[in-house]
C-alpha positions as a Markdown table, in Angstrom:
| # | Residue | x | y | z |
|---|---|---|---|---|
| 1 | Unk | 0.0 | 0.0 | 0.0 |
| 2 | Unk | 1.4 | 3.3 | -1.2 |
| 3 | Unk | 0.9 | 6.4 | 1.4 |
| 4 | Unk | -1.5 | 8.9 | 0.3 |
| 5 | Unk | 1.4 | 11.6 | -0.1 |
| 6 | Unk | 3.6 | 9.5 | -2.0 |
| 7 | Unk | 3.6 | 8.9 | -6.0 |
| 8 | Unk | 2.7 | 5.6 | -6.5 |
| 9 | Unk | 5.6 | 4.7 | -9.3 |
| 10 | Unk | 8.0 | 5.4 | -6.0 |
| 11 | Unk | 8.9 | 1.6 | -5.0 |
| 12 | Unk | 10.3 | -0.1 | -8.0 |
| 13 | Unk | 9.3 | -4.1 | -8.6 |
| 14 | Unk | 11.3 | -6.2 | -5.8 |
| 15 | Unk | 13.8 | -8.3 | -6.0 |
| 16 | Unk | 14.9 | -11.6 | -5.2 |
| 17 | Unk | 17.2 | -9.8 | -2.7 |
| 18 | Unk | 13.9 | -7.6 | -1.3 |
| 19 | Unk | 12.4 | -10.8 | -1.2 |
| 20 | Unk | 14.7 | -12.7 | 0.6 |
| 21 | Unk | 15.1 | -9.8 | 3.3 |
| 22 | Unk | 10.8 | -10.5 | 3.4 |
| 23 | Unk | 11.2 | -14.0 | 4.5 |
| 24 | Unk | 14.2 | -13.0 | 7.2 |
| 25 | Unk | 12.4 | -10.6 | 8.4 |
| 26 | Unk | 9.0 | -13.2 | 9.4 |
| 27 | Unk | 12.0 | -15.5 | 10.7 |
| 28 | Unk | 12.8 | -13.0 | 13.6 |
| 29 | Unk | 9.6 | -12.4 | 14.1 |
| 30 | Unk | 8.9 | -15.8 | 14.9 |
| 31 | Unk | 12.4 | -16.1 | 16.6 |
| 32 | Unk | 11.1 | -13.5 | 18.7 |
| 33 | Unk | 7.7 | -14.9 | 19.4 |
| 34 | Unk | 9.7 | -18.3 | 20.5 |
| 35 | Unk | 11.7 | -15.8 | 23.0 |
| 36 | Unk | 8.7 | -14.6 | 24.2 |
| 37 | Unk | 7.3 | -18.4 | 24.4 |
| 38 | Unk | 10.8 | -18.7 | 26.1 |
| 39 | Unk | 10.4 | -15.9 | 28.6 |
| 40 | Unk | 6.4 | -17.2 | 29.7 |
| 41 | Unk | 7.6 | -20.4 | 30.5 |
| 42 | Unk | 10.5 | -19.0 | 32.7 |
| 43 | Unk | 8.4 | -16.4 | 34.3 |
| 44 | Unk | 5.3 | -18.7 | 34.9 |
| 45 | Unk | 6.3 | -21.7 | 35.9 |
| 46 | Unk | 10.5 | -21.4 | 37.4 |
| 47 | Unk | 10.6 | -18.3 | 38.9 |
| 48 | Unk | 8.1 | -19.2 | 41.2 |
| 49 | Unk | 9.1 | -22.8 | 41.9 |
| 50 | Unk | 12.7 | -21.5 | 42.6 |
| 51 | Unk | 12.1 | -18.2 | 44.4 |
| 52 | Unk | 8.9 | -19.7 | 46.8 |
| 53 | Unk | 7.2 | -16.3 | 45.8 |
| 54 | Unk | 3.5 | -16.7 | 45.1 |
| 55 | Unk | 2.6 | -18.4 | 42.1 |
| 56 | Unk | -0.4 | -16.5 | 41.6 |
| 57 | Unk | 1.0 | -13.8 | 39.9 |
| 58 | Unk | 3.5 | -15.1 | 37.7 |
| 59 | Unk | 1.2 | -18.0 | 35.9 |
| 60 | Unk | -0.5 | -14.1 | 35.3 |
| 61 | Unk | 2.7 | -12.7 | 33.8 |
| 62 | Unk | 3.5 | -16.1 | 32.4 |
| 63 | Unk | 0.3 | -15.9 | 30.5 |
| 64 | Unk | 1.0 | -12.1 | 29.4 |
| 65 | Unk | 4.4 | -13.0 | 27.6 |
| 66 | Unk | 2.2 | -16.5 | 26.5 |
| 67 | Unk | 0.0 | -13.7 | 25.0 |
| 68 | Unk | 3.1 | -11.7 | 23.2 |
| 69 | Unk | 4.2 | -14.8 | 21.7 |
| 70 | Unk | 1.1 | -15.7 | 20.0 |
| 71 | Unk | 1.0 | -11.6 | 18.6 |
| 72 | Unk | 4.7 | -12.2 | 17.3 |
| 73 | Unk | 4.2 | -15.8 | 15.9 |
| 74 | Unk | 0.7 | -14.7 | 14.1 |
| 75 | Unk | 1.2 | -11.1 | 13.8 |
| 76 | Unk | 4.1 | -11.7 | 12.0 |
| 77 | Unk | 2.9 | -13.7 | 9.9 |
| 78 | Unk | 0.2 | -11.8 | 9.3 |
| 79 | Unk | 2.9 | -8.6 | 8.5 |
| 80 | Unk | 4.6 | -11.3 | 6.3 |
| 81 | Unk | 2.0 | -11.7 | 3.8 |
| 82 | Unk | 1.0 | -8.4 | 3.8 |
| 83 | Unk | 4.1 | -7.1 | 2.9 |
| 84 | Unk | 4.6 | -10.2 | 0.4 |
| 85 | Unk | 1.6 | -9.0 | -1.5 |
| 86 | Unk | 2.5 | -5.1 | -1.5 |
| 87 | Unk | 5.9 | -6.2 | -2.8 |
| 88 | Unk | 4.3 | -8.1 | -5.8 |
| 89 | Unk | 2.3 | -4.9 | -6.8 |
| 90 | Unk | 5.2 | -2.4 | -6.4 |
| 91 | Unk | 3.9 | -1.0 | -3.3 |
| 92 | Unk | 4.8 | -0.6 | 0.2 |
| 93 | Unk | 3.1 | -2.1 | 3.3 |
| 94 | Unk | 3.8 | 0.4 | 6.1 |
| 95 | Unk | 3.5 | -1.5 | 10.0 |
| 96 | Unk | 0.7 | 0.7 | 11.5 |
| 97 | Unk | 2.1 | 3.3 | 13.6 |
| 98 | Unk | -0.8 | 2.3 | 16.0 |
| 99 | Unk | 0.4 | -0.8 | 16.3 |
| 100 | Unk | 4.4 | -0.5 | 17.0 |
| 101 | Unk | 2.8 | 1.9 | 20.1 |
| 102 | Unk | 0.3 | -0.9 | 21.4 |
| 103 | Unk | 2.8 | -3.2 | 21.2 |
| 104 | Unk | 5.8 | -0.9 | 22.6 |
| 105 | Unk | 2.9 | -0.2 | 25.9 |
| 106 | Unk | 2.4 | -4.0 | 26.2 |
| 107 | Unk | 6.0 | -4.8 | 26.5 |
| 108 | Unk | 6.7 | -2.3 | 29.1 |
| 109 | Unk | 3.9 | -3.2 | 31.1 |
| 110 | Unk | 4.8 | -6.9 | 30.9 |
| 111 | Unk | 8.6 | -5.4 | 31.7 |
| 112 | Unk | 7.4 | -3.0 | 35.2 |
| 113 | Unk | 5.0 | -5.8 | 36.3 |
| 114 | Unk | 7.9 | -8.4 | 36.0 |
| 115 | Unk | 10.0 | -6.3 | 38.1 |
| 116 | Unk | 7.3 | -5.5 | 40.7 |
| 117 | Unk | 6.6 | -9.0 | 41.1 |
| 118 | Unk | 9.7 | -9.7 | 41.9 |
| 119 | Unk | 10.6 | -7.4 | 44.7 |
């Protein structure tokens, strides 16, 4: 999808290389969504077995980085084809600006509530 304010002739077709760069670019977001995946396990089920805090809480958090896993995973992909298809028609598929700050709020939530739950 072209912006509004931008001629749509801009992006010349892609190339095997922009291509290429595509399909990296779904890998780390799935390699981040297994981090995350990673990161819910650790939080949810061995911090509290090894510190003897309350469990309570961290299945929570556990579940909230479960939750960012499965918006990296399938929001990539998502983003992926997306950007596959703009490619193929010369455009550009811009992430949503809305988005990148939902996400950005999310994480640092997930972030102050890990640290507050463990002190």
């Amino acid at each position: 999808m072209v912006p509004d304010d931008e001629p749509a002739d801009r992006y010349p077709e892609a190339s095997r290389r922009t291509y290429f760069a595509e399909e990296r670019t779904l890998l780390a977001w799935w390699r981040t969504g297994i981090a995350a995946a990673a990161v819910a396990l650790g939080v949810g089920g061995l911090v509290p077995h090894l510190s003897g805090l309350p469990r309570t809480r961290f299945l929570a958090l556990g579940a909230g980085y479960g939750a960012l896993a499965l918006f990296f995973v399938i929001g990539g992909t998502i983003r992926a084809a997306r950007s596959h298809r703009a490619l193929a028609q010369g455009s550009y598929a811009a992430l949503p600006t809305g988005v990148m700050a939902a996400v950005a709020a999310y994480v640092s939530a997930l972030v102050v509530l890990t640290v507050v739950a463990l002190f």
